[in-house]
C-alpha positions as CSV (number, residue, x, y, z in Angstrom):
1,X,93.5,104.1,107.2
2,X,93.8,106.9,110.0
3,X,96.9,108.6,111.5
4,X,97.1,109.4,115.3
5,X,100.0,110.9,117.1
6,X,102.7,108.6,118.3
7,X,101.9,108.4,122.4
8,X,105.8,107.4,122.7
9,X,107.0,109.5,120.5
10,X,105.5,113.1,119.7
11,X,107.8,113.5,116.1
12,X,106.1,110.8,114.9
13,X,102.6,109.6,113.9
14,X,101.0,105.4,114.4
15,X,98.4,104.7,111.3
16,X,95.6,102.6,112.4
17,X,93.0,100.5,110.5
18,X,89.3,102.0,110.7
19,X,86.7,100.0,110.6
20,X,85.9,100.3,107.1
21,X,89.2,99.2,106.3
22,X,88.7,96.3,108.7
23,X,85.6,95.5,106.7
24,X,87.6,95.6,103.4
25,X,90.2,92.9,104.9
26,X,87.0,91.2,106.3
27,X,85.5,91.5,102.9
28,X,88.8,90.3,101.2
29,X,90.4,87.3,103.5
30,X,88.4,84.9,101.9
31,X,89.1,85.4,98.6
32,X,92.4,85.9,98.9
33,X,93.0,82.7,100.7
34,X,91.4,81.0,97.8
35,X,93.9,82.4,95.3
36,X,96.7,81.8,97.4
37,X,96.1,78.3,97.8
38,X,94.8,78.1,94.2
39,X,98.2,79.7,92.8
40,X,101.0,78.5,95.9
41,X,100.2,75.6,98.0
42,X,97.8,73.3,96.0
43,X,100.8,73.5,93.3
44,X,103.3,72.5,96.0
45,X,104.0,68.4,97.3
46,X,104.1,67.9,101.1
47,X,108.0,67.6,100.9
48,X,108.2,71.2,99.8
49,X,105.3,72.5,102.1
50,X,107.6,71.3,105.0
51,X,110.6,72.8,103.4
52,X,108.9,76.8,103.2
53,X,108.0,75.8,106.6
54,X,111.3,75.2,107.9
55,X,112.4,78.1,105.6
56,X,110.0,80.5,107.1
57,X,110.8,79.8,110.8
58,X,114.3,80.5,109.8
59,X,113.7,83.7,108.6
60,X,111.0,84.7,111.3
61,X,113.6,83.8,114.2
62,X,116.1,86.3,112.8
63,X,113.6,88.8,111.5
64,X,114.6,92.4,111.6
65,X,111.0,93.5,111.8
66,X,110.0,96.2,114.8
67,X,113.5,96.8,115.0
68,X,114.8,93.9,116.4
69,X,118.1,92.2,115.6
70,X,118.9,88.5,115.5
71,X,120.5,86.8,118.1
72,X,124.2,88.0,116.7
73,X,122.5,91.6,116.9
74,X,123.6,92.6,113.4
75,X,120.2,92.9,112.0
76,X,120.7,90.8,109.2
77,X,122.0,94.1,106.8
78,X,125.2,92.7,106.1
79,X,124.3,89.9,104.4
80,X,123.3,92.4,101.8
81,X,125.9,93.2,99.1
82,X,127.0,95.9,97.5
83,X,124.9,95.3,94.2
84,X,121.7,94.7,96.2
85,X,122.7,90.5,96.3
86,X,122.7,88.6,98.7
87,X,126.3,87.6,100.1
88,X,127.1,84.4,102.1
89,X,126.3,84.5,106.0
90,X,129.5,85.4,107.8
């Protein structure tokens, strides 16, 4: 990993991947994807693969991420209760 200076915004710094570290993902991918599908999907029946599908498209269409808000624009933060639960969607 490396740190440059933010061009939009001097206060802040961007890391960036070298290319050793790309080499290490590189390196790493396919093993990775082996134990994944060792340890998560080869476990799972097609009914449930569609399921985390459907779940995951849910979740990545109101995803917070790069500071973007769902479509109601509350972020998704107040679905978080006070003791760090999750509380019903309003």
């Amino acid at each position: 990993m490396g740190r440059e200076g933010d061009p939009e915004d001097a206060r802040g710094a961007v890391l960036v991947l070298t290319e050793s570290g790309w080499s290490e993902i590189r390196r790493a991918a396919p093993l990775h994807v082996e134990s994944v599908r060792r340890h998560f999907i080869d476990l799972l029946s097609r009914a449930q693969i569609e399921v985390l599908g459907d779940v995951a498209e849910t979740v990545a269409a109101t995803s917070t991420w790069g500071g973007k808000s769902d479509a109601s624009g509350r972020g998704g933060d107040d679905q978080v209760a006070d003791r760090g639960e999750l509380a019903p969607a309003a």
